[in-house]
mmCIF file as Biopython writes it, N, C-alpha, C and O atoms, coordinates in Angstrom:
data_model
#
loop_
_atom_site.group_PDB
_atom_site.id
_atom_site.type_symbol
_atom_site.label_atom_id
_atom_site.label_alt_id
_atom_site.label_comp_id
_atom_site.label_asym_id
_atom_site.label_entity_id
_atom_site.label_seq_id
_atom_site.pdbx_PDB_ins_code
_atom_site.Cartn_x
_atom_site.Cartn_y
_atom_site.Cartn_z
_atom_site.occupancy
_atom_site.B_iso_or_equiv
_atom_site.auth_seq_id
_atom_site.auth_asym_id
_atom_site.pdbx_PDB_model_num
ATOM 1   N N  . UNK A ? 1  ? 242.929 174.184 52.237 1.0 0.0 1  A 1 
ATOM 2   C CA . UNK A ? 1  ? 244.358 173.994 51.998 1.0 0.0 1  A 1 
ATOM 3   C C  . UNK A ? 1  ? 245.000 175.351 51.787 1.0 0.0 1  A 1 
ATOM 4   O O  . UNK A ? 1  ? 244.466 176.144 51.012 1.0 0.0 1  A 1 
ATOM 5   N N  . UNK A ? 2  ? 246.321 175.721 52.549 1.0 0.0 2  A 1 
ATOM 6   C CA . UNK A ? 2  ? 246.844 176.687 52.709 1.0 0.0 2  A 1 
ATOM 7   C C  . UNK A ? 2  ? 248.075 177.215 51.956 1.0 0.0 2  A 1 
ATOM 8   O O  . UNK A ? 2  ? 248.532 178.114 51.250 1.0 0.0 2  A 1 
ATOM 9   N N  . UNK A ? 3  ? 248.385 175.630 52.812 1.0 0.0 3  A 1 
ATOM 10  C CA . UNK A ? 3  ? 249.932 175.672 52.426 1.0 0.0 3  A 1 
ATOM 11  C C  . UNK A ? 3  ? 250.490 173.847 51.890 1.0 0.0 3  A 1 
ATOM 12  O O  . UNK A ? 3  ? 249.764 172.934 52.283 1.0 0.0 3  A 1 
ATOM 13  N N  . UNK A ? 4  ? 251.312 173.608 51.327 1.0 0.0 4  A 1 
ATOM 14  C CA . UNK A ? 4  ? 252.095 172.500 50.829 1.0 0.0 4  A 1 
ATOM 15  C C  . UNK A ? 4  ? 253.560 172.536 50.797 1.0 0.0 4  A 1 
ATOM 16  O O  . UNK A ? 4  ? 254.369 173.173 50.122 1.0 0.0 4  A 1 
ATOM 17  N N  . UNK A ? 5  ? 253.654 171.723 51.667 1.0 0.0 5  A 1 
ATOM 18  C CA . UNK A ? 5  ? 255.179 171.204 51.861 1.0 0.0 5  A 1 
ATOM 19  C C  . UNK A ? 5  ? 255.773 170.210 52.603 1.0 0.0 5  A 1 
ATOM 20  O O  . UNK A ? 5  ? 255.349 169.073 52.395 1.0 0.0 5  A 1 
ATOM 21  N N  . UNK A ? 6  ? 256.661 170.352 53.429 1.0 0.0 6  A 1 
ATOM 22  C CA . UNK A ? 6  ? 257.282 169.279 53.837 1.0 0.0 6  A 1 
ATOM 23  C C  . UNK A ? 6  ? 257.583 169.301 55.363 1.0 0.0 6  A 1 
ATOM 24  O O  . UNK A ? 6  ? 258.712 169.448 55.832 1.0 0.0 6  A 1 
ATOM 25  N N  . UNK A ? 7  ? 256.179 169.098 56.250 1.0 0.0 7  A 1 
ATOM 26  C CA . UNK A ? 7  ? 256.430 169.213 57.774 1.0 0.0 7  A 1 
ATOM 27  C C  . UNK A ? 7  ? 257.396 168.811 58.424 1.0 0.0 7  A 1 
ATOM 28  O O  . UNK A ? 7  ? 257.524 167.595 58.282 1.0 0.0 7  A 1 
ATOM 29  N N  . UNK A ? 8  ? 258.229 169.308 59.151 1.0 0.0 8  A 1 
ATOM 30  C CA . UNK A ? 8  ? 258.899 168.461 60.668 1.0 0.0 8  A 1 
ATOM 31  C C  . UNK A ? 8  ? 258.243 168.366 62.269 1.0 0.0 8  A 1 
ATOM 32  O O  . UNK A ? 8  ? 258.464 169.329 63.004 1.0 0.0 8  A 1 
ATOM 33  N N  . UNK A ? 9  ? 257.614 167.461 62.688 1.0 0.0 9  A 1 
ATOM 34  C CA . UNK A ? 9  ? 257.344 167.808 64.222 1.0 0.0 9  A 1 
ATOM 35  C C  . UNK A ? 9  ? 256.580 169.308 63.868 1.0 0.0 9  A 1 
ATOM 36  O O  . UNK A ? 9  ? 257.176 170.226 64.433 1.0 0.0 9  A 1 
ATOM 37  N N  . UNK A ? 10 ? 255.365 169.779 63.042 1.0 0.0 10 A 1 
ATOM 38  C CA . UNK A ? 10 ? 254.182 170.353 62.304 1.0 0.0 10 A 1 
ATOM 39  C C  . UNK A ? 10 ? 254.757 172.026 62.549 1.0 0.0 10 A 1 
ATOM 40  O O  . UNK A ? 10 ? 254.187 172.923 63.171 1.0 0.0 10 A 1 
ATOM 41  N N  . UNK A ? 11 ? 256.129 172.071 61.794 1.0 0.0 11 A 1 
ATOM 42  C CA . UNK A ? 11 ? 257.092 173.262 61.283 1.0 0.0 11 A 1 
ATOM 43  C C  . UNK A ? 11 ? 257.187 172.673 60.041 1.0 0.0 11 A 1 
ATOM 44  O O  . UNK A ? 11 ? 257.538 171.524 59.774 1.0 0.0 11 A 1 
ATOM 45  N N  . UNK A ? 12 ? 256.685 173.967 58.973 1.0 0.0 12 A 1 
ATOM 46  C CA . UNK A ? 12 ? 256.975 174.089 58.048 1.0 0.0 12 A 1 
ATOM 47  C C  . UNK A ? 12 ? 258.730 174.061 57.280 1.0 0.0 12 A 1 
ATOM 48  O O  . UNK A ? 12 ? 259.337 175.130 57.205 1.0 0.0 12 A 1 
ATOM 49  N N  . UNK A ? 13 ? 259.414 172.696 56.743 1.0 0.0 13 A 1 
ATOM 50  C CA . UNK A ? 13 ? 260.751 172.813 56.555 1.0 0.0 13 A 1 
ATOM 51  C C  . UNK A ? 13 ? 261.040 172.221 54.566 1.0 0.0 13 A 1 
ATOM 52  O O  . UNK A ? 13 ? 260.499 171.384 53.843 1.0 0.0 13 A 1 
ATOM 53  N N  . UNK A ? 14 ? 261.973 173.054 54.419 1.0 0.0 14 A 1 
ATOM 54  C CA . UNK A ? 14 ? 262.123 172.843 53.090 1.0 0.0 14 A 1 
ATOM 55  C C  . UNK A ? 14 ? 261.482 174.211 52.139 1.0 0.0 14 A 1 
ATOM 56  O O  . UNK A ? 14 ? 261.339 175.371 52.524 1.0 0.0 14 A 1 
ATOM 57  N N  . UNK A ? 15 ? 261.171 173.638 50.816 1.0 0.0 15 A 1 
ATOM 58  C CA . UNK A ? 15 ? 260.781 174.598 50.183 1.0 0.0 15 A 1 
ATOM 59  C C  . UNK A ? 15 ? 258.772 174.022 50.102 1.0 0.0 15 A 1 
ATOM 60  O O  . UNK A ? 15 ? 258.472 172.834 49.986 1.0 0.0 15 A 1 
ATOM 61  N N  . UNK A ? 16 ? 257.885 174.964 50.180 1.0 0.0 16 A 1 
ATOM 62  C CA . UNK A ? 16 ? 256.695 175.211 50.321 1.0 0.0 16 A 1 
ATOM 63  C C  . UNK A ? 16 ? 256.194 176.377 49.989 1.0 0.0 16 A 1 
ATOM 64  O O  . UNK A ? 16 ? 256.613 177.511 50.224 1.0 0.0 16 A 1 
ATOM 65  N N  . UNK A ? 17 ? 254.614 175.756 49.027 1.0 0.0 17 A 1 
ATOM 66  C CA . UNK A ? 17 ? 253.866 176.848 48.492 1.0 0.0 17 A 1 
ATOM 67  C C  . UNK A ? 17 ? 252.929 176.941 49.155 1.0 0.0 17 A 1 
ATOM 68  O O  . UNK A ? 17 ? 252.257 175.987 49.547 1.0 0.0 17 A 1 
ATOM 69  N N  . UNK A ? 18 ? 252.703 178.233 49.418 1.0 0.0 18 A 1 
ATOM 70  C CA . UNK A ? 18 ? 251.768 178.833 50.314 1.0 0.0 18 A 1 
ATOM 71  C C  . UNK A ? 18 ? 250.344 179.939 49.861 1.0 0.0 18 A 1 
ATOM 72  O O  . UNK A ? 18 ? 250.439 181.163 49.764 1.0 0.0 18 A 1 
ATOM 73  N N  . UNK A ? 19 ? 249.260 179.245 49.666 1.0 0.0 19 A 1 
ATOM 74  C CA . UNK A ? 19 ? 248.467 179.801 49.166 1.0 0.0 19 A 1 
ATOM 75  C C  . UNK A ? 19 ? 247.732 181.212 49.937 1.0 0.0 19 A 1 
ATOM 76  O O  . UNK A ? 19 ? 247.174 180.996 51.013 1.0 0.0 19 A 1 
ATOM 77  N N  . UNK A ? 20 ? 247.731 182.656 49.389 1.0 0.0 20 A 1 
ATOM 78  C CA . UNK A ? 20 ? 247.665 183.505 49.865 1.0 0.0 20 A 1 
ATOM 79  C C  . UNK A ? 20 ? 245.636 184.087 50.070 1.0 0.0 20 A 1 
ATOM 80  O O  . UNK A ? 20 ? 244.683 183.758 49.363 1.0 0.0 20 A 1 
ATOM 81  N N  . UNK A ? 21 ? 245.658 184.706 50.900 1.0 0.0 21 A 1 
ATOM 82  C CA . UNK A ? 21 ? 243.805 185.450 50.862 1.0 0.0 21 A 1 
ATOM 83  C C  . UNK A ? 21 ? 244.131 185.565 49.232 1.0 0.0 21 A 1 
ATOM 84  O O  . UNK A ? 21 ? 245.303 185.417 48.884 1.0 0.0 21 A 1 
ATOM 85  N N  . UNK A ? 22 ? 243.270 185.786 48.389 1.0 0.0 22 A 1 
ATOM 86  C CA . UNK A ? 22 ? 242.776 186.320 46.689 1.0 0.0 22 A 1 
ATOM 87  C C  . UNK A ? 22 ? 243.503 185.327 45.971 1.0 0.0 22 A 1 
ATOM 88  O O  . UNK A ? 22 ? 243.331 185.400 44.754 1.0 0.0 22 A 1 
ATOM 89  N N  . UNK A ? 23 ? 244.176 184.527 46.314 1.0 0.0 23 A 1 
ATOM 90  C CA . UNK A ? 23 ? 244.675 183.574 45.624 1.0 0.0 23 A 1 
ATOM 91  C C  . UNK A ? 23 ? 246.026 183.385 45.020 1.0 0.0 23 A 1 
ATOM 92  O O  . UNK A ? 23 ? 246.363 182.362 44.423 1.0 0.0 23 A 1 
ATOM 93  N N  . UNK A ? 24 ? 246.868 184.554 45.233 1.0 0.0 24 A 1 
ATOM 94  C CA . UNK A ? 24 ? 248.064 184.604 44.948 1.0 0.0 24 A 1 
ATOM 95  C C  . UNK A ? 24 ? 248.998 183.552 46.091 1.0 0.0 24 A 1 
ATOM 96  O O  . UNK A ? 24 ? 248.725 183.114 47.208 1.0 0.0 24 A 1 
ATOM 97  N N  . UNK A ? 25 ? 250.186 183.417 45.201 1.0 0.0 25 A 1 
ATOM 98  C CA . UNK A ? 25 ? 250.937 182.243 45.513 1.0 0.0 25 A 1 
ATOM 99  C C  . UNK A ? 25 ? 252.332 182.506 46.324 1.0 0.0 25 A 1 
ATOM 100 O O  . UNK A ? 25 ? 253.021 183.065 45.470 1.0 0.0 25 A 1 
ATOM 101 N N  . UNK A ? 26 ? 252.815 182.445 47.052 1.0 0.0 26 A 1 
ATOM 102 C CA . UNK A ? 26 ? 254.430 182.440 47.663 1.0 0.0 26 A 1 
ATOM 103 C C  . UNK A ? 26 ? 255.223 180.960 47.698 1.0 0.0 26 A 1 
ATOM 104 O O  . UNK A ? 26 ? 254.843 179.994 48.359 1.0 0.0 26 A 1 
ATOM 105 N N  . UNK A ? 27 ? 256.242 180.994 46.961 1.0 0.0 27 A 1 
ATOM 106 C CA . UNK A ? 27 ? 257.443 179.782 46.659 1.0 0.0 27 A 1 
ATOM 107 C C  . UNK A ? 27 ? 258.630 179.897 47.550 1.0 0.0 27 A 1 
ATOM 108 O O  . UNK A ? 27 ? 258.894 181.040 47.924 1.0 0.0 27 A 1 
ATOM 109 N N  . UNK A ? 28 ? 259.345 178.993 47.934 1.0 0.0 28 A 1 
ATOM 110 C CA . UNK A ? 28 ? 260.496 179.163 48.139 1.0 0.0 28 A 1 
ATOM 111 C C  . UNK A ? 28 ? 260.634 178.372 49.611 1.0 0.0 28 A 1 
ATOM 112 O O  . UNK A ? 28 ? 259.733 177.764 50.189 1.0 0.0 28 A 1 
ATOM 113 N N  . UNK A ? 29 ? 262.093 178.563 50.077 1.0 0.0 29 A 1 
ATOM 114 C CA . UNK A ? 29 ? 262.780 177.814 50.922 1.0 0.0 29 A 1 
ATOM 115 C C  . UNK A ? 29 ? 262.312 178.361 52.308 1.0 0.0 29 A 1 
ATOM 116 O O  . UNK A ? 29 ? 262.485 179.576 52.213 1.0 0.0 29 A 1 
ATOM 117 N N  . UNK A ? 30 ? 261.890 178.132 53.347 1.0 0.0 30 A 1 
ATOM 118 C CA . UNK A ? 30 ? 261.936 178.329 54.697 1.0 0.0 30 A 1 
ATOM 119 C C  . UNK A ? 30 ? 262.891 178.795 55.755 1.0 0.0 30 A 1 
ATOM 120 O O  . UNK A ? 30 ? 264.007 178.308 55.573 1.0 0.0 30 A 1 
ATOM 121 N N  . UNK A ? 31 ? 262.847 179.261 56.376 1.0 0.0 31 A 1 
ATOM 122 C CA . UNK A ? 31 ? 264.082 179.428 57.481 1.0 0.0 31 A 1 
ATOM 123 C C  . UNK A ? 31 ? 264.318 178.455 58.513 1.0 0.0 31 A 1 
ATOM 124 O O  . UNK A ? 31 ? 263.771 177.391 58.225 1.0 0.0 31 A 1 
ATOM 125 N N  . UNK A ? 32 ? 264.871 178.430 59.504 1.0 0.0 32 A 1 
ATOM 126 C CA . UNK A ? 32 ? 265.060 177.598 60.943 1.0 0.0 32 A 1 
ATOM 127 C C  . UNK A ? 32 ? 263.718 177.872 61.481 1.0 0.0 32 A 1 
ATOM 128 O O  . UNK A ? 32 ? 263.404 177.102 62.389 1.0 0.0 32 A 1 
ATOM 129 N N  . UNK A ? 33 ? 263.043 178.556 61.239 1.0 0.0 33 A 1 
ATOM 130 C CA . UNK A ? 33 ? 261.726 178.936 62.305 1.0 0.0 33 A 1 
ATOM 131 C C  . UNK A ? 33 ? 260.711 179.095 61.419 1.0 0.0 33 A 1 
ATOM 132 O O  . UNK A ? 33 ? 259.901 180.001 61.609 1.0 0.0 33 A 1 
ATOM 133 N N  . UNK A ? 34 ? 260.571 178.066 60.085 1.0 0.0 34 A 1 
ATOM 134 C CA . UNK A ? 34 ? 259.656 178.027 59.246 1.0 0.0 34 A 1 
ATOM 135 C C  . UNK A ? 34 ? 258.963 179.275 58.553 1.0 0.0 34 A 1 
ATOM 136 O O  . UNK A ? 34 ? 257.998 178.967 57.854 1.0 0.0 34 A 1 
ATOM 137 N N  . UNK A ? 35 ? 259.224 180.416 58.606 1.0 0.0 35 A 1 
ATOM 138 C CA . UNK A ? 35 ? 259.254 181.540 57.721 1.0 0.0 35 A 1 
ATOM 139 C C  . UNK A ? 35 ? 259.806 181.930 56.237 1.0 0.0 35 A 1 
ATOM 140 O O  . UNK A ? 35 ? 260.997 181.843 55.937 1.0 0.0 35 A 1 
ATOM 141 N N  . UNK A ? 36 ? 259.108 182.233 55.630 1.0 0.0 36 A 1 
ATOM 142 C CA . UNK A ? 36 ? 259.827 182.378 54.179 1.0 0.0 36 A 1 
ATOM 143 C C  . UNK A ? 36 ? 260.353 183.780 54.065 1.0 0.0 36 A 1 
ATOM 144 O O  . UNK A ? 36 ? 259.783 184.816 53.723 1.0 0.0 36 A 1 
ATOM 145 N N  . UNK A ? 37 ? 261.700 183.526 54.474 1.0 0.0 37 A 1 
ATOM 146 C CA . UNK A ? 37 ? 262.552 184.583 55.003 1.0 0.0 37 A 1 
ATOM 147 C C  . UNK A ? 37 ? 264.164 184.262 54.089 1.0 0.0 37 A 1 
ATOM 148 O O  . UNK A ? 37 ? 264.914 183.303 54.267 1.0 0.0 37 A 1 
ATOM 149 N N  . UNK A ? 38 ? 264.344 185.446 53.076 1.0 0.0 38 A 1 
ATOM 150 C CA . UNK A ? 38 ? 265.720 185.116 52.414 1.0 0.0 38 A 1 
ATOM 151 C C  . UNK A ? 38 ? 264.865 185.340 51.115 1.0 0.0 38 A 1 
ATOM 152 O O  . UNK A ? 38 ? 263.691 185.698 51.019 1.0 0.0 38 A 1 
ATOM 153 N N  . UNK A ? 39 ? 266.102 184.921 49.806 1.0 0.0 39 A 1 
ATOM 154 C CA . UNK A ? 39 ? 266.331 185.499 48.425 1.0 0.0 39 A 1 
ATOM 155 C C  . UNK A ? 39 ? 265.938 184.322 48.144 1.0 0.0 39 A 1 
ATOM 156 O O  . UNK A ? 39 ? 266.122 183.221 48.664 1.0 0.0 39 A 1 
ATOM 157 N N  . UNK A ? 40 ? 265.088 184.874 46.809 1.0 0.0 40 A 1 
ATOM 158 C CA . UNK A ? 40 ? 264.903 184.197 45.568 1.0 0.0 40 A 1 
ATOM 159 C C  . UNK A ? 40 ? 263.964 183.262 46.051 1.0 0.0 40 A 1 
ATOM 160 O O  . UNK A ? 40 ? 264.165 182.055 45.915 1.0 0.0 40 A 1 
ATOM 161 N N  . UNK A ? 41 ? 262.914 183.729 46.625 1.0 0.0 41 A 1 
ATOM 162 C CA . UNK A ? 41 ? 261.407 183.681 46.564 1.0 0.0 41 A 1 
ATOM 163 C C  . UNK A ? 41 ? 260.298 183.960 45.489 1.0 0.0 41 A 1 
ATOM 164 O O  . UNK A ? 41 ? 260.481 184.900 44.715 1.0 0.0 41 A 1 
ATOM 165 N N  . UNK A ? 42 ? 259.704 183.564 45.439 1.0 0.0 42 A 1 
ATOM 166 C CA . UNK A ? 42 ? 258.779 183.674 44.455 1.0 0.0 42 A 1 
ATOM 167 C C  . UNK A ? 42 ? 257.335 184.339 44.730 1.0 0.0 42 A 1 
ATOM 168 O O  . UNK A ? 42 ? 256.586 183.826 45.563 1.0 0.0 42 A 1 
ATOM 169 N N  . UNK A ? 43 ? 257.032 185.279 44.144 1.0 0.0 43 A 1 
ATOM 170 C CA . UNK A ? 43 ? 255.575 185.549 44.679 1.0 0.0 43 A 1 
ATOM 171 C C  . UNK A ? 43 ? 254.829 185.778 43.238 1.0 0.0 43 A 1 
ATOM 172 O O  . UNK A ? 43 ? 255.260 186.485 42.327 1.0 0.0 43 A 1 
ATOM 173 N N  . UNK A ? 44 ? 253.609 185.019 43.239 1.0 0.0 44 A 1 
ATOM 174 C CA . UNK A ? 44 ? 253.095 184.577 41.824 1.0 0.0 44 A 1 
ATOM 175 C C  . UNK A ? 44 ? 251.573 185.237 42.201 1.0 0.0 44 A 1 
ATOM 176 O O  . UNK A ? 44 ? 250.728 184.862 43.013 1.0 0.0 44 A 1 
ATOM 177 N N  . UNK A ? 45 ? 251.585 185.918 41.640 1.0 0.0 45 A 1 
ATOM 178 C CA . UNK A ? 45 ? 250.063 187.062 41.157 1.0 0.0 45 A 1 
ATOM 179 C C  . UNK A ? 45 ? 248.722 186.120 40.773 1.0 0.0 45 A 1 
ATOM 180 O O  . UNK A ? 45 ? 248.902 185.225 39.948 1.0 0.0 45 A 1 
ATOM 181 N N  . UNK A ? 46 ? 247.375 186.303 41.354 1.0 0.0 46 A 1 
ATOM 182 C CA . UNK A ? 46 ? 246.750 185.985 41.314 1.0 0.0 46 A 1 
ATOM 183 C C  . UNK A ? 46 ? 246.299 185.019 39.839 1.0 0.0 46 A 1 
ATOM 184 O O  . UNK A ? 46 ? 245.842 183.878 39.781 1.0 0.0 46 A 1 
ATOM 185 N N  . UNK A ? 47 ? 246.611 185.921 38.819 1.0 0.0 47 A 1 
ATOM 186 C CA . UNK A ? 47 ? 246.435 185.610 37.536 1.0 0.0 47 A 1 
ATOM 187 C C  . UNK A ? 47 ? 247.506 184.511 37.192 1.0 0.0 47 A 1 
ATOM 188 O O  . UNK A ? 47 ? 247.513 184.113 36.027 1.0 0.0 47 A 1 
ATOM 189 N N  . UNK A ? 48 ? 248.033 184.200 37.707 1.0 0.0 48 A 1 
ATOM 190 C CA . UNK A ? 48 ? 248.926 182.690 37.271 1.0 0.0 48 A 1 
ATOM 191 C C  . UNK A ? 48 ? 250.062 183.314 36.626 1.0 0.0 48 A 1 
ATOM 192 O O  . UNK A ? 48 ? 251.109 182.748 36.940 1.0 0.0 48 A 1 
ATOM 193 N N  . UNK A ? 49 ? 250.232 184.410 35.733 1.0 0.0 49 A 1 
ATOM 194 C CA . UNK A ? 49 ? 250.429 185.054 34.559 1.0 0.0 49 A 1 
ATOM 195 C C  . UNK A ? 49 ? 251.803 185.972 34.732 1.0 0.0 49 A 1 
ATOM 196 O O  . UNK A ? 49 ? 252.462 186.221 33.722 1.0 0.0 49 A 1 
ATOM 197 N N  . UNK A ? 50 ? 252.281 186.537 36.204 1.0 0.0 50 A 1 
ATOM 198 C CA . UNK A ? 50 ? 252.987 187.490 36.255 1.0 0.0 50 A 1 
ATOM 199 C C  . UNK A ? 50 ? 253.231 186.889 38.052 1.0 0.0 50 A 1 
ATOM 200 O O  . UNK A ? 50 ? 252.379 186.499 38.851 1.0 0.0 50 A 1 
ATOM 201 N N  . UNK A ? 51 ? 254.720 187.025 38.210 1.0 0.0 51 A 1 
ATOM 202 C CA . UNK A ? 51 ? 255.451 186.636 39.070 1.0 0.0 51 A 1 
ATOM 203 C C  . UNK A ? 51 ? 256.654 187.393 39.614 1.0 0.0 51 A 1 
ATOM 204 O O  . UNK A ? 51 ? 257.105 188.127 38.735 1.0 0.0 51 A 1 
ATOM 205 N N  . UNK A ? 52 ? 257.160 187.452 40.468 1.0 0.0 52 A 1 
ATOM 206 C CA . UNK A ? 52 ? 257.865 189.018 41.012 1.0 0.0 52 A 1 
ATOM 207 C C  . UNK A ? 52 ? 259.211 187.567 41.859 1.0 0.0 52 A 1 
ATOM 208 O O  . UNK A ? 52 ? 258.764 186.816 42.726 1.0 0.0 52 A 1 
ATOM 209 N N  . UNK A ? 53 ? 260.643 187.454 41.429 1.0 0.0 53 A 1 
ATOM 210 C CA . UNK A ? 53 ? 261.547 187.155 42.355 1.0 0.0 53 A 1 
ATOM 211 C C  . UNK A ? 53 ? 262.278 188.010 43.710 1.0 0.0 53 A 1 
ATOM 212 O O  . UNK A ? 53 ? 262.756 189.135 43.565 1.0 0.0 53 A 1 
ATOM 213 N N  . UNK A ? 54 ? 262.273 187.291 45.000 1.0 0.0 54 A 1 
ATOM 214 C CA . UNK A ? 54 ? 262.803 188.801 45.414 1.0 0.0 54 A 1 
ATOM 215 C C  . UNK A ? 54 ? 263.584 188.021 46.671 1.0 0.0 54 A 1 
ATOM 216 O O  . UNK A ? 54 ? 264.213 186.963 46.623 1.0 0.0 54 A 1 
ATOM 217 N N  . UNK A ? 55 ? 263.331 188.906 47.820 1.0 0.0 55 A 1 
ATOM 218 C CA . UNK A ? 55 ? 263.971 189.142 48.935 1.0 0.0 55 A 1 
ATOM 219 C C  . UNK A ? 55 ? 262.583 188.991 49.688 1.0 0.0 55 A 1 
ATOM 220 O O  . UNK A ? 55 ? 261.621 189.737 49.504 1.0 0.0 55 A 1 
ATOM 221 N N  . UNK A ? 56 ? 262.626 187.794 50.660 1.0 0.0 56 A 1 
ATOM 222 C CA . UNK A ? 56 ? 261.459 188.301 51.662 1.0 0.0 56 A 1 
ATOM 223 C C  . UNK A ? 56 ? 261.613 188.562 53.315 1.0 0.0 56 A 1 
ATOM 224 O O  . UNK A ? 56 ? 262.680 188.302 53.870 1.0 0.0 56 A 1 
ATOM 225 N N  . UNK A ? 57 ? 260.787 188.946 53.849 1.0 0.0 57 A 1 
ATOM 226 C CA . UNK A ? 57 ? 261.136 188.985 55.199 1.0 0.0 57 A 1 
ATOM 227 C C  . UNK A ? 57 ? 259.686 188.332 55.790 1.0 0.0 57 A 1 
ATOM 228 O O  . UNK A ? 57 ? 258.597 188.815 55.481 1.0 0.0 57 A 1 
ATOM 229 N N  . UNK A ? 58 ? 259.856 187.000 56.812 1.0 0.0 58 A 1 
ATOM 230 C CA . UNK A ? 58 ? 258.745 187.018 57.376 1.0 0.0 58 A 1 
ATOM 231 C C  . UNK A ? 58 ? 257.394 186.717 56.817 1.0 0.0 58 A 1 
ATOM 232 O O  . UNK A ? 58 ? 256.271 186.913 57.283 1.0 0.0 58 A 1 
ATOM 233 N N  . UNK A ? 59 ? 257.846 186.126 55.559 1.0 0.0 59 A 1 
ATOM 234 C CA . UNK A ? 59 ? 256.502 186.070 54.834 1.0 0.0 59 A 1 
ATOM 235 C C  . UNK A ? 59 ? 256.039 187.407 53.773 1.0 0.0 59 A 1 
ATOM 236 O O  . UNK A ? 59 ? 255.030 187.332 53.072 1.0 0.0 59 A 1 
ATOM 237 N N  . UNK A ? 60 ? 256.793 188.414 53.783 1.0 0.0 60 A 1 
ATOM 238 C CA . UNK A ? 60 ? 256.649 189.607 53.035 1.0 0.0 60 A 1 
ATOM 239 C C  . UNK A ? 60 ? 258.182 189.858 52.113 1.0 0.0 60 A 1 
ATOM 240 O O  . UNK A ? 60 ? 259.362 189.601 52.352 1.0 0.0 60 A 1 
ATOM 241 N N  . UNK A ? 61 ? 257.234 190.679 50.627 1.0 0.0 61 A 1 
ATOM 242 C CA . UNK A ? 61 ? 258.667 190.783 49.853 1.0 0.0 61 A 1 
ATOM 243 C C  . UNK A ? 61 ? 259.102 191.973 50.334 1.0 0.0 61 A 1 
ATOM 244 O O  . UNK A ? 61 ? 258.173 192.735 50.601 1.0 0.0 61 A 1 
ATOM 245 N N  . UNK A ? 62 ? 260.445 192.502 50.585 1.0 0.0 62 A 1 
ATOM 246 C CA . UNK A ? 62 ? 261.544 193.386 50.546 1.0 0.0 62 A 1 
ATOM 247 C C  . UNK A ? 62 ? 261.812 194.196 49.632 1.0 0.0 62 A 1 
ATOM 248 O O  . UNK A ? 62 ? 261.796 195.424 49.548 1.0 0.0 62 A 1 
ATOM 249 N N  . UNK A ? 63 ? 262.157 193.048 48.690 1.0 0.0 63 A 1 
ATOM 250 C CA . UNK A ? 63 ? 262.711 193.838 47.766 1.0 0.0 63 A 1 
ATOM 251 C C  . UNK A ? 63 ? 262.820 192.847 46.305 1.0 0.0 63 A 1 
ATOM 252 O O  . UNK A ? 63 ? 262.652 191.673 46.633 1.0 0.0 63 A 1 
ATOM 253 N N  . UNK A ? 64 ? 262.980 192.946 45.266 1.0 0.0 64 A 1 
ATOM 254 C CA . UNK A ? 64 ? 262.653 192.154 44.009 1.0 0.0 64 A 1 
ATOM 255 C C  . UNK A ? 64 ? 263.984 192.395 43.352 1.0 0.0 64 A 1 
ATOM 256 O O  . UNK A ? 64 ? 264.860 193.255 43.266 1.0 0.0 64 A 1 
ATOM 257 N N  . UNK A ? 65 ? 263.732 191.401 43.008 1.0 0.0 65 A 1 
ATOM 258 C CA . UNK A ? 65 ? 265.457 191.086 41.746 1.0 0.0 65 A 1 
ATOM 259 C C  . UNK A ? 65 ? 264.720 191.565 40.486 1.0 0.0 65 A 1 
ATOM 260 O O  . UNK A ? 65 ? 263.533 191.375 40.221 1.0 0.0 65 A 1 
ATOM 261 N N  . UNK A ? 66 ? 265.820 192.350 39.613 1.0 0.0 66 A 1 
ATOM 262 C CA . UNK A ? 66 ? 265.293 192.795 38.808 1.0 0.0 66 A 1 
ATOM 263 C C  . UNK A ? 66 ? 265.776 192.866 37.746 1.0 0.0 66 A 1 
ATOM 264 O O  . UNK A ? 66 ? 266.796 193.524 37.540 1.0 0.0 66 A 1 
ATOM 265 N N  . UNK A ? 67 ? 264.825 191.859 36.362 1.0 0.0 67 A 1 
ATOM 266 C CA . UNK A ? 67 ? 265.248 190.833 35.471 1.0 0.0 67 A 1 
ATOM 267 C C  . UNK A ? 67 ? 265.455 191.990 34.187 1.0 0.0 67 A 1 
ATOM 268 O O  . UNK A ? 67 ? 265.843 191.620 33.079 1.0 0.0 67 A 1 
#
């Protein structure tokens, strides 16, 4: 298991968590072309413990909001 969410016609649509290699986590809303692409994403650190909000592109963070 990879990923969890909410398929259309087997495109990832909606918001879905996506389990990363080492175990860290990515949250958040999808694009038109099933990418977790846009603000206020979540990327949650292996340790459960420490979590980074941001900007992603493509599946990668950008840039982080900063609390």
């Amino acid at each position: 298991l990879s990923s969890v969410g909410f398929y259309d016609h087997g495109m990832p649509s909606g918001h879905i968590w996506t389990v990363l290699d080492g175990g860290a986590i990515v949250y958040g809303k999808v694009d038109e072309h099933g990418l977790l692409t846009g603000s206020n994403i979540v990327y949650i650190y292996p340790d459960y413990e420490l979590a980074y909000v941001g900007e992603f592109k493509d599946g990668g963070m950008v840039s982080r909001i900063k609390t």
